[in-house]
N, C-alpha and C positions, 0 to 999 in steps of 0.2 A: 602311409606312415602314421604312427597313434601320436597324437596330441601331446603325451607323455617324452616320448623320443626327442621330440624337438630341442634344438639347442637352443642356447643366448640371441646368437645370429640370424636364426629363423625366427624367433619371437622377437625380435629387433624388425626385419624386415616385412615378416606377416601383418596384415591387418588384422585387429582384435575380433573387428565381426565376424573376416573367415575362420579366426580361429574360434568363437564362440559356436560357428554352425560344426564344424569337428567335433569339439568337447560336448555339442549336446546330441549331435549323432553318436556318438563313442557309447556316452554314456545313456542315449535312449530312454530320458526320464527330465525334468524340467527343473533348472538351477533357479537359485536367488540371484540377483545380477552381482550381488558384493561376492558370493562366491566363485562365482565365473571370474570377475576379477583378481580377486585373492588367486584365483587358481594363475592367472596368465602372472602376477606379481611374483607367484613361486617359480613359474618355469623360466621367467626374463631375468631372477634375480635381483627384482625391482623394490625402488624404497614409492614411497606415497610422491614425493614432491616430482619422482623422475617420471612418473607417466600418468602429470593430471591431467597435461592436454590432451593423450590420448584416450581417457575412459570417458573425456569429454563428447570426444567425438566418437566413443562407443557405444555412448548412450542414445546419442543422436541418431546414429546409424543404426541401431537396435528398432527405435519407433520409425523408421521409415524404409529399412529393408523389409522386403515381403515373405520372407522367409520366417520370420520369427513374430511368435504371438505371445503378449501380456496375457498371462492368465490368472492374475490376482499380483498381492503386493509385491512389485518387483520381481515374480516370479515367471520367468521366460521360459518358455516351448518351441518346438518345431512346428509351422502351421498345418505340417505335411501329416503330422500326429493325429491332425482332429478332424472329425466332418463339418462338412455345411452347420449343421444344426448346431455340434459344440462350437465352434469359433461363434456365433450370433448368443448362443445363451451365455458364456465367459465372457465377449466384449459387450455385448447389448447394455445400455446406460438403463440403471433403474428409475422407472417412472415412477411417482408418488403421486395417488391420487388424494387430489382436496375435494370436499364439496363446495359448491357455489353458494351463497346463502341469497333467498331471496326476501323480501319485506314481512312474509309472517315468521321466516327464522326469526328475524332480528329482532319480534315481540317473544320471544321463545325466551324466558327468562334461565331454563335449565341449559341451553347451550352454549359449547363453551366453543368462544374459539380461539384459533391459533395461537400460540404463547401467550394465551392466558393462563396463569397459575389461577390453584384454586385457592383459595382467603376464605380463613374460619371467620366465624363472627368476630371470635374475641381477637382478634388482628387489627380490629379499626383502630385505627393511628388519625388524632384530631391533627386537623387540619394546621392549627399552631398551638403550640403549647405554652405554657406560662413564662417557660425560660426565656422561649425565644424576642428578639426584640423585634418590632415592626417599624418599618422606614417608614414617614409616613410626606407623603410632598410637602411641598412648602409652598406656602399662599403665593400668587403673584405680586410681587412689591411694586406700585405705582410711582410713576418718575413722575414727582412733583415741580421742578422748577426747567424748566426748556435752556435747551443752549443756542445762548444770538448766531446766528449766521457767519457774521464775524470772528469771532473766535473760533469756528470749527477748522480744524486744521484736516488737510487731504493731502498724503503723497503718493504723489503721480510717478514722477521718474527720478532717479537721483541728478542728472543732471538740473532740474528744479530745486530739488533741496540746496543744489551747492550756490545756485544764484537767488534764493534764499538766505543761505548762511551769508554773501558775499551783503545783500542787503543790511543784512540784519546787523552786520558790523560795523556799516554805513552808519546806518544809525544810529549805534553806540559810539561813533566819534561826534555824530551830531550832538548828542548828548552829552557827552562830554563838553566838546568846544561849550556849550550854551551854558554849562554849570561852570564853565575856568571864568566866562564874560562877565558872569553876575557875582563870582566872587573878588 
């Protein structure tokens, strides 16, 4: 049965990959994967939101069934289409060769390397310009008078602070009572 023929029901029930290995035997020539889509969304009847988990897992199943080879952007084949030789020159990752530079390149003032741009003379851009302002530090300032011992204050834990504060209130009735005595 052609690809074509199929009803709502059978592209409900078919898997997209078997139906993609149909549609690219049928048509014996190498689709873009949105068109293979597009094509199965025509024969299901389908809107975008009703079969995103499916092309999900069409695409997934596309890069790991063995039957089908990437031959450029999104463009799918039969692996059965190609030989040895085409599947390695279509998949083969291109290598980019660099050279190595060794210590007399790097005296090599005409070489240029890696994303280096070239820079005319008249490009020299001063290091600061007049506009700009410079931060400049600030001297270190010398602690001229020391703090006694006794006055340095250290908190440790709050439970010190609050017998602390309970002291210190202590105090201020000492102070008190001894200022009510003398007047």
């Amino acid at each position: 049965m052609r690809i074509q023929d199929y009803t709502k029901e059978m592209v409900d029930e078919k898997s997209f990959i078997d139906m993609a290995y149909t549609l690219l035997l049928e048509k014996g020539d190498t689709m873009n994967l949105y068109d293979i889509i597009d094509e199965f969304k025509a024969l299901g009847h389908y809107e975008d939101h009703e079969i995103e988990n499916r092309i999900v897992q069409f695409y997934t199943d596309l890069n790991t069934d063995g039957r089908f080879l990437n031959v450029g952007e999104n463009i799918w084949g039969l692996r059965d289409w190609y030989s040895v030789a085409d599947i390695e020159e279509k998949i083969a990752p291109t290598i980019q060769k660099f050279d190595i530079l060794d210590d007399d390149d790097e005296e090599d003032k005409t070489l240029k390397l890696l994303g280096e741009d070239e820079a005319d003379d008249d490009d020299d851009i001063p290091a600061v310009t007049d506009d700009q302002e410079t931060i400049e530090e600030p001297d270190e300032e010398e602690v001229d008078e020391e703090i006694p011992e006794n006055e340095i204050v250290i908190d440790e834990d709050d439970d010190e602070d609050e017998d602390l504060e309970e002291d210190e209130d202590e105090y201020d009735e000492e102070e008190e009572d001894e200022e009510d005595e003398e007047n």
